[in-house]
N, C-alpha and C positions, 0 to 999 in steps of 0.2 A: 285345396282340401276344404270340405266341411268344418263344422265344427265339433263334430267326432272323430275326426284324423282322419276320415275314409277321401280318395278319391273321389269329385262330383262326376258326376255325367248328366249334369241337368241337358243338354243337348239332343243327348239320345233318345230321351223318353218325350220329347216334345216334337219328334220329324212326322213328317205326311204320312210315314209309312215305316215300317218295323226293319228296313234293311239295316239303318245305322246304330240299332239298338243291336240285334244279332249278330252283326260283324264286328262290335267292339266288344262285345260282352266273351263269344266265340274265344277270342285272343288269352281272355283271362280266365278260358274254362269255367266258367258261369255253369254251375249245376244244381242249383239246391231247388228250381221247380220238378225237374228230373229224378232228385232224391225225396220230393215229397209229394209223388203220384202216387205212387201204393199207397201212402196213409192216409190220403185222401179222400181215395178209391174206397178204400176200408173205411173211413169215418160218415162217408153217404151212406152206405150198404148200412153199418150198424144202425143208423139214422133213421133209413126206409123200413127196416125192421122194425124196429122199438116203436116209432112213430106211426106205423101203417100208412107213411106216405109215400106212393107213386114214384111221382117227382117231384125232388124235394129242389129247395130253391139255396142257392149257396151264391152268399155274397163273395168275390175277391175282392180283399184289400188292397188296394194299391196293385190294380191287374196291370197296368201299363196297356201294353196292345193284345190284354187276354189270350197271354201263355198260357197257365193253369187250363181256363178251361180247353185252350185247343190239345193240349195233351191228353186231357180225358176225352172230349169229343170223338177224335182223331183215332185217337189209342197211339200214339206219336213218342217221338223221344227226343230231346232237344238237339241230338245229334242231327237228326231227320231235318228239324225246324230248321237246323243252321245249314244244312245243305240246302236244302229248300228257298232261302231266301239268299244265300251267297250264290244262287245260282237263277236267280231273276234276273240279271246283268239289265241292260237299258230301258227294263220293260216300265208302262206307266203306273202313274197308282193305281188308277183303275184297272188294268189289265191285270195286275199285282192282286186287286183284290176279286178278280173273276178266278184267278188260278186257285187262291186260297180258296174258295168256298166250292171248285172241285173237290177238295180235298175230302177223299171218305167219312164221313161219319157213323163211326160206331156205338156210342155213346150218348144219344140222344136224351137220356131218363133223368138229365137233370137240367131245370132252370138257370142260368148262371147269371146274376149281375152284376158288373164292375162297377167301383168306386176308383177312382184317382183325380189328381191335382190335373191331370194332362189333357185336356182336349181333347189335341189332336190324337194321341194314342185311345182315348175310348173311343173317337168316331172311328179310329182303324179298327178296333175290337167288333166292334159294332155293323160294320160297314160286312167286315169276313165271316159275319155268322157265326166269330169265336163264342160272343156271349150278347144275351137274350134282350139287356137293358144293362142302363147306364146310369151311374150318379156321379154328375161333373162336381166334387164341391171339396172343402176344405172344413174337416169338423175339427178337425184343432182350436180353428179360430171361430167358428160359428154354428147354430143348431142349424139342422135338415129342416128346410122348407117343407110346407106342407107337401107337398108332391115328392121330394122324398121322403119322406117321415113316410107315404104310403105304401112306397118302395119296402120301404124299410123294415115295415109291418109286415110284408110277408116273405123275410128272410129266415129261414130254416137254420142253415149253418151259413159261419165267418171262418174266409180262410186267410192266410197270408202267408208268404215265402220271403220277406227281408225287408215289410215298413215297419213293425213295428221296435221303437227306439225310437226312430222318426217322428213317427205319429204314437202319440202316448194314451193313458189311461182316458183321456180329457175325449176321444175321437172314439174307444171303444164301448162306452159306457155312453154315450148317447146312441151309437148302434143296440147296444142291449136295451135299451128300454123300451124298442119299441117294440119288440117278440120275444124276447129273452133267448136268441138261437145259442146254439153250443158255438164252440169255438175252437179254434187247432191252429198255432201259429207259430209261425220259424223264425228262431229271434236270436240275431247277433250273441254269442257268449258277452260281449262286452257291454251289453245290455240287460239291467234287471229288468226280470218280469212284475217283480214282485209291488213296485205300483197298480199295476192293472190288475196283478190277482187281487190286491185288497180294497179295488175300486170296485172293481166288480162283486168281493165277494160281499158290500152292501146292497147288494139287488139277490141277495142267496144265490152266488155263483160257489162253486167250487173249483181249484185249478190244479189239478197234476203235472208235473213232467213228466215225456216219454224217457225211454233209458236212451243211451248213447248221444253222439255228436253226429252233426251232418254239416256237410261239406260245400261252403257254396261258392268262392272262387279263388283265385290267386291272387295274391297282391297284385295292384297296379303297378307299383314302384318302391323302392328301398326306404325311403322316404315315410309313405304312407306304411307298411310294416313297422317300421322305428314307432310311430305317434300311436296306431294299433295296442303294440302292446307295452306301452307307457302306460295306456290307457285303462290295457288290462290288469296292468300289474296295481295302478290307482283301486280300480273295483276289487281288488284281493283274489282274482284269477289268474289260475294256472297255466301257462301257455306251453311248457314243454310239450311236447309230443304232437300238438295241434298248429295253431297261430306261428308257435318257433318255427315251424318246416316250410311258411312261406303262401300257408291258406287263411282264408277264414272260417270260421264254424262257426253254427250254428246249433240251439238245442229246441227243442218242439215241447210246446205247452196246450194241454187243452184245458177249458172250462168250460163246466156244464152249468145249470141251476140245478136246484134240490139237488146238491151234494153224491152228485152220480159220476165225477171227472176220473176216480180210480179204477171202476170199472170199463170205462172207456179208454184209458191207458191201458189198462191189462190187454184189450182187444187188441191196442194197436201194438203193443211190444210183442204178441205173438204171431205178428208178419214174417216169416219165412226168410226173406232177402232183407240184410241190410249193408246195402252196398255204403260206408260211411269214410269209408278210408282215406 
């Protein structure tokens, strides 16, 4: 275990290629990029509108082998994904990544580029046509090279589905400085937001939560459950009904500048589907 009680899988996110990420994750019903397509979907659209931008440009946090954007690209569901690479059996990487960039593209209209600690998971992102460009680097621990910092400069929207807690206020507030993008990110219950809203809100950010929970896997093991909600119950969180039944949840925070993050909530809490359960 980490030092949040979660089970590691440093291994996963560091292979040639995305089979041994989706065949362990698959096991523990891994759903929270799954749960956070439509909001996403919805937070570009409201984006290209307000903004009059085209194609807008959206950083992923911590993409690994840029999931996020092959579900938008794709129009994909990670049910698909996990068939899809459970069912590459002996093929090579390369061959692995000629099949993936078959793969249909529906969703062309937006720029995507990933950030992670992993290499080899953004040369896979990279290599599949998941997403546009790539920043190899670690902002926890240090500022964005000029050539990021360029990147960086023309990031539109930051998204994320389960680093930040990981990566803290310290990695998102040197993202904001360089364009001020909006922001929308899936964050562990046992994790406060509330650093990074009042990091950010000295740059005039403002940060809403969306309403409800989302669901993003099973425990690993009895073990990691037990330290989980120790954990929670430390931060003065509620776990009946959630965490107690044996998942994890997560709650969705966006921040905007110039104090616009509640009407950007509003848009997203009136999504139609909220599969949370």
């Amino acid at each position: 275990m980490d030092s949040t009680g979660k089970i590691t899988f440093d291994d996963i996110y560091t292979a040639p290629d995305p089979r041994a990420f989706f065949g362990t994750l698959r096991r523990l019903d891994y759903d929270i990029p799954q749960q956070a397509k439509a909001y996403f979907a919805k937070l570009i659209d409201e984006y290209r509108s307000e903004a009059d931008v085209k194609v807008p440009t959206v950083l992923d946090l911590g993409c690994s082998y840029g999931v996020n954007a092959a579900l938008y690209r794709c129009d994909t569901t990670m049910e698909r994904l996990y068939d899809h690479y459970a069912s590459a059996g002996a093929l090579s990487r390369d061959e692995l990544i000629a099949r993936d960039r078959r793969m249909e593209v529906v969703g062309d209209d937006v720029r995507f580029i990933g950030l992670d600690a992993s290499a080899p998971a953004l040369d896979y992102a990279l290599a599949a046509g998941f997403i546009d460009e790539a920043i190899h680097a670690d902002l926890e621990s240090e500022d964005p090279t000029d050539e990021q910092r360029a990147l960086l400069s023309e990031v539109d929207i930051v998204i994320s589905t389960g680093c930040v807690g990981y990566v803290t206020e310290k990695t998102l507030v040197r993202i904001a400085r360089e364009n001020r993008p909006w922001m929308a990110h899936f964050v562990l219950r046992m994790f406060s937001y509330g650093p990074v809203a009042d990091s950010l809100g000295e740059l005039d950010y403002e940060t809403t939560g969306v309403e409800g929970v989302f669901r993003q896997r099973k425990f690993a093991s009895d073990e990691e459950q037990t330290q989980i909600l120790d954990n929670l119950s430390v931060a003065g969180v509620d776990p009946r009904g959630l965490e107690a039944g044996g998942r994890l949840y997560a709650r969705l925070f966006v921040s905007r500048p110039n104090g616009a993050a509640g009407g950007l909530a509003s848009a997203l809490n009136a999504l139609p589907l909220r599969d949370q359960g």
